[in-house]
C-alpha positions as CSV (number, residue, x, y, z in Angstrom):
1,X,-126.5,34.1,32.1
2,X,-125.6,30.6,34.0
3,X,-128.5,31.3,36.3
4,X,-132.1,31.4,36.1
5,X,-132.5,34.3,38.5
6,X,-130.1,36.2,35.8
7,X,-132.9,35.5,33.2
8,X,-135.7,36.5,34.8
9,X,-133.8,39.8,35.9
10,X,-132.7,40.2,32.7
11,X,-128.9,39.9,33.8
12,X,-126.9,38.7,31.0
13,X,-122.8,39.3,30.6
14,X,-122.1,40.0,27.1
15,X,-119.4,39.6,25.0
16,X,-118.0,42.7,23.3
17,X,-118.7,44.9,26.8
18,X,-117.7,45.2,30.3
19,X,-119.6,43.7,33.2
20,X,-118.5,44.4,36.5
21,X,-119.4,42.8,39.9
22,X,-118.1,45.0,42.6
23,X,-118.7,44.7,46.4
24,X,-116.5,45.1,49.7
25,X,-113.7,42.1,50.8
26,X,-115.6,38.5,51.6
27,X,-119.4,39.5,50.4
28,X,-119.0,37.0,47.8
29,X,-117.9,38.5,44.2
30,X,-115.4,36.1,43.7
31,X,-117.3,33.4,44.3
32,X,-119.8,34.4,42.2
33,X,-117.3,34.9,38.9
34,X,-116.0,31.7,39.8
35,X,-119.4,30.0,39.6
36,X,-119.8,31.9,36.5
37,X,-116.9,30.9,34.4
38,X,-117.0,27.5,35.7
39,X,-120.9,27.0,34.6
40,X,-120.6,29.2,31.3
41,X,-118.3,26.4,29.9
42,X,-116.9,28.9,27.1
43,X,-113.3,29.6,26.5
44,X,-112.2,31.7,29.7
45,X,-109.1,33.4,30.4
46,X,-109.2,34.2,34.4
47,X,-106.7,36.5,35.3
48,X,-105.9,35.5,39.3
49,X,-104.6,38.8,40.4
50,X,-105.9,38.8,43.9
51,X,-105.5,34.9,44.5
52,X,-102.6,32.4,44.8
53,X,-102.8,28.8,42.1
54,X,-103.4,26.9,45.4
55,X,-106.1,29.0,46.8
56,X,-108.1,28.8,43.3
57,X,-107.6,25.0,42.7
58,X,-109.0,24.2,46.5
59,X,-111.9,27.1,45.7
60,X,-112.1,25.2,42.2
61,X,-112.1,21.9,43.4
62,X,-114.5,22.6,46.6
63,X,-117.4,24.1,43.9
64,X,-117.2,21.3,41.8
65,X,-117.3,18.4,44.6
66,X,-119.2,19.9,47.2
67,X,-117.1,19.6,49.6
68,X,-116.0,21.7,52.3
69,X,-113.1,24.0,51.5
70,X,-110.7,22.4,54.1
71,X,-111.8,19.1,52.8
72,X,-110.3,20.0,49.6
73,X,-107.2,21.4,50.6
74,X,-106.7,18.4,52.2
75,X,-107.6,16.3,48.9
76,X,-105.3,18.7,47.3
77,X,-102.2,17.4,49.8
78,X,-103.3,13.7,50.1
79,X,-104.9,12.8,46.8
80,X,-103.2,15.0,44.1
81,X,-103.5,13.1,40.8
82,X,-107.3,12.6,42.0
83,X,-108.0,16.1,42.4
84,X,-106.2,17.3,39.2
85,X,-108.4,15.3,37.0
86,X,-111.4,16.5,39.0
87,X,-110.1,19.9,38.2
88,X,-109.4,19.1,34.5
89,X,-112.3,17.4,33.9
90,X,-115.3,20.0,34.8
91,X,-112.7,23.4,34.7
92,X,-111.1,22.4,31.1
93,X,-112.1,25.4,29.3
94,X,-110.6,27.8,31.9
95,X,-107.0,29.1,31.6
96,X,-105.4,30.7,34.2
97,X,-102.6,33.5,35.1
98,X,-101.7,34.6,38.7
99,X,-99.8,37.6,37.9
100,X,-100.1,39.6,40.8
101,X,-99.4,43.0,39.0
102,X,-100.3,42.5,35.6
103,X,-100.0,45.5,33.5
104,X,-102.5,45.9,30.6
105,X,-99.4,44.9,28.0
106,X,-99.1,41.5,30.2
107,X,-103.0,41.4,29.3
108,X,-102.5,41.5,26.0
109,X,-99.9,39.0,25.5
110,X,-102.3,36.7,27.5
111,X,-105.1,37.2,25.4
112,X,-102.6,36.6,22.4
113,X,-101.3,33.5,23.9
114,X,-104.5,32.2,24.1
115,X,-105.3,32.7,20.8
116,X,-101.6,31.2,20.1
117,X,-102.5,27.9,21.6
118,X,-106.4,27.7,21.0
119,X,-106.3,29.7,17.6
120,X,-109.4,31.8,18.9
121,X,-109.9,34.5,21.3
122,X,-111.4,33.5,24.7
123,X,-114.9,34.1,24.9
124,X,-114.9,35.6,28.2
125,X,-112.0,36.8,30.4
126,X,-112.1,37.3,34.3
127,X,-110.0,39.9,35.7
128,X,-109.8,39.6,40.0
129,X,-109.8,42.6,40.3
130,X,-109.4,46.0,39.1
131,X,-107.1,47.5,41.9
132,X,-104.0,45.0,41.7
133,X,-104.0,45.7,37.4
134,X,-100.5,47.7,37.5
135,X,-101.3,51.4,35.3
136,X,-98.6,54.2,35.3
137,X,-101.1,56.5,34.0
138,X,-101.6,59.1,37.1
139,X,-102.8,58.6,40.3
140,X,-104.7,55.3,41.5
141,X,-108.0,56.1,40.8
142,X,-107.4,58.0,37.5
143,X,-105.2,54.4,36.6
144,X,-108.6,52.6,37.2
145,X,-110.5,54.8,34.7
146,X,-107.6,53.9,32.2
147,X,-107.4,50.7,32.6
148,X,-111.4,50.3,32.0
149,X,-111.1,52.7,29.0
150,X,-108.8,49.7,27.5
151,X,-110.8,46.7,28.3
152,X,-113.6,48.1,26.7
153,X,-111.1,48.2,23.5
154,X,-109.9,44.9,24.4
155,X,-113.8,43.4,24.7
156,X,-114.6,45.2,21.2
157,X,-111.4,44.0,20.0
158,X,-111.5,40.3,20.9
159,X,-115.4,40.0,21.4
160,X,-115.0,38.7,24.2
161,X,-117.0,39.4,27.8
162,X,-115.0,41.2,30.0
163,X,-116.1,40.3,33.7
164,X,-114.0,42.8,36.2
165,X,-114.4,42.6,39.7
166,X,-114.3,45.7,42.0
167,X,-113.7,47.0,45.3
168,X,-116.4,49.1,47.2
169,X,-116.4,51.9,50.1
170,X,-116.8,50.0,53.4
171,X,-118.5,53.4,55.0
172,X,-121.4,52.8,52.1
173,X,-124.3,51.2,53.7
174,X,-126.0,48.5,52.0
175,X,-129.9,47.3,52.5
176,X,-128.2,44.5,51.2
177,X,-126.4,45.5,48.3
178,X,-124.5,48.9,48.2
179,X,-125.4,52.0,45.6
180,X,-123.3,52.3,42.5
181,X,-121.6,55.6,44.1
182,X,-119.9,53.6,46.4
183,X,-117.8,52.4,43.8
184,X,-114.1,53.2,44.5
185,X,-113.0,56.0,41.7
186,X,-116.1,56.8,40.0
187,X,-115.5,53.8,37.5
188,X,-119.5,53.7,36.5
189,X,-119.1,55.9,33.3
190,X,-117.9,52.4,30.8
191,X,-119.0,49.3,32.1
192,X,-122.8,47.7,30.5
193,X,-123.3,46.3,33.4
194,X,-122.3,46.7,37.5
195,X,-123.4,44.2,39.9
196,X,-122.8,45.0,43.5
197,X,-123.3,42.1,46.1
198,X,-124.1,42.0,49.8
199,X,-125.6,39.8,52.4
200,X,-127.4,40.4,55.4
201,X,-129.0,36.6,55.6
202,X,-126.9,33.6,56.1
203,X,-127.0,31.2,53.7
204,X,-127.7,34.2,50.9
205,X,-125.8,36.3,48.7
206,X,-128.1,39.9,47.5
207,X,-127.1,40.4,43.9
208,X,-128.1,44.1,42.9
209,X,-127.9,46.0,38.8
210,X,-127.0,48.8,39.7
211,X,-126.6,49.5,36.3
212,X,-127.5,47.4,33.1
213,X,-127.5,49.2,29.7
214,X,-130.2,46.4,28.4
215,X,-131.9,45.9,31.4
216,X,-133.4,47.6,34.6
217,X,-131.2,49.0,37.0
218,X,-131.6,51.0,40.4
219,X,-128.6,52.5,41.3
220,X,-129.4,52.9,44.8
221,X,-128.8,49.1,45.1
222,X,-132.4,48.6,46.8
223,X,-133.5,46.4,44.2
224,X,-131.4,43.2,44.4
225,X,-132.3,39.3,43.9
226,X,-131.1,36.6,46.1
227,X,-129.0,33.6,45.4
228,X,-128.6,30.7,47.5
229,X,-124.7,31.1,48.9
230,X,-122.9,29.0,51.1
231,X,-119.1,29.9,51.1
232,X,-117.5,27.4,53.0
233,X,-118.2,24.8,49.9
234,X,-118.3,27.6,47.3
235,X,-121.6,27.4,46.8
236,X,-124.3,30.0,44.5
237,X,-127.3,28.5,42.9
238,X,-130.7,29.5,42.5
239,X,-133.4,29.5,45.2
240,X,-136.2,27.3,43.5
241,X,-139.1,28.7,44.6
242,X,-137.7,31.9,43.8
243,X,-137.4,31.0,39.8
């Protein structure tokens, strides 16, 4: 759950199932499965589709230190060997690819190279995001409902949590968080759990279930909890008098 405010919501990512945090570009989804397979300190595969190595390590490396993303681009350039065992140090037990166009065969061997080298399966696997997964079978959004179809194979398969992130409809409104129909392709149907993000309060990121198979859920997206969120260190945390 790697937050209290996931507890008391009853939010949990499970392995053997799909989760899903979906939202539109820059409200914050990234961020927060970054946060999540940094604090989960499980075996994580992180499948980088949308963003470059650089771009992760100075996301990675701003999270962990606190400092401000520019900072640590910078600390990347000037203080390399520093910033690498920073990196390695508190982000050991994530492994990274940054295919842009993985297909779901590239998956595969990934996950089986992982169990190569570490002679388990990972324990959870983050997939940025849904759209850039490369699927022959039809047109885009009847790809997306086969490429979920499979992860939920490969989460049952491998026992593994299956975080996916997710594009929403910009013309949705959200009151913060947007309704689970505006999901892009009518991909609802599989995942346990969707998450959609939003913020209307600087400072804040709205975190909304929209659907939870174990939990409660409002799929209009009007029941949401707040995090604390500040991107330009990478920040989400609990609010404390909130918990």
């Amino acid at each position: 759950t790697v937050f209290r405010t996931f507890d008391v919501n009853k939010i949990v990512i499970r392995r053997a199932e799909v989760s899903m945090i979906a939202g539109t570009p820059g409200a914050g989804k990234s961020t927060l499965a970054l946060a999540v397979a940094l604090r989960s300190k499980v075996p994580t595969l992180y499948i980088s589709a949308d963003t470059n190595a650089h771009t992760m390590a100075m996301r990675l490396l701003s999270m962990i230190s606190g400092h401000p993303q520019s900072a640590a681009e910078q600390m990347l350039i000037e203080s390399v060997d520093e910033s690498r065992k920073t990196i390695n140090d508190n982000s050991g037990h994530i492994f990274w690819s940054f295919d842009s166009a993985p297909t779901l065969a590239d998956l595969d061997m990934e996950v089986c190279a992982f169990e190569e080298l570490w002679g388990c399966p990972p324990t959870l696997i983050v997939i940025d995001n849904l759209i850039d997964i490369s699927n022959d079978s039809g047109e885009e959004f009847a790809a997306m409902r086969s490429t979920i179809k499979e992860l939920k194979y490969l989460a049952r398969d491998t026992n593994a949590a299956v975080l996916l992130l997710h594009h929403t409809k910009e013309s949705y409104p959200g009151n913060p968080c947007q309704p689970r129909s505006a999901l892009q392709g009518m991909v609802a149907q599989l995942p346990a759990l969707i998450l959609t993000v939003g913020s209307n309060a600087p400072g804040y990121i709205a975190v909304a279930p929209v659907k939870n198979r174990y939990g409660k859920a409002d799929p209009t997206g009007d029941t949401s909890f707040w995090l604390q969120f500040n991107p330009e260190v990478m920040e989400v945390s609990d609010i404390p008098e909130r918990i």
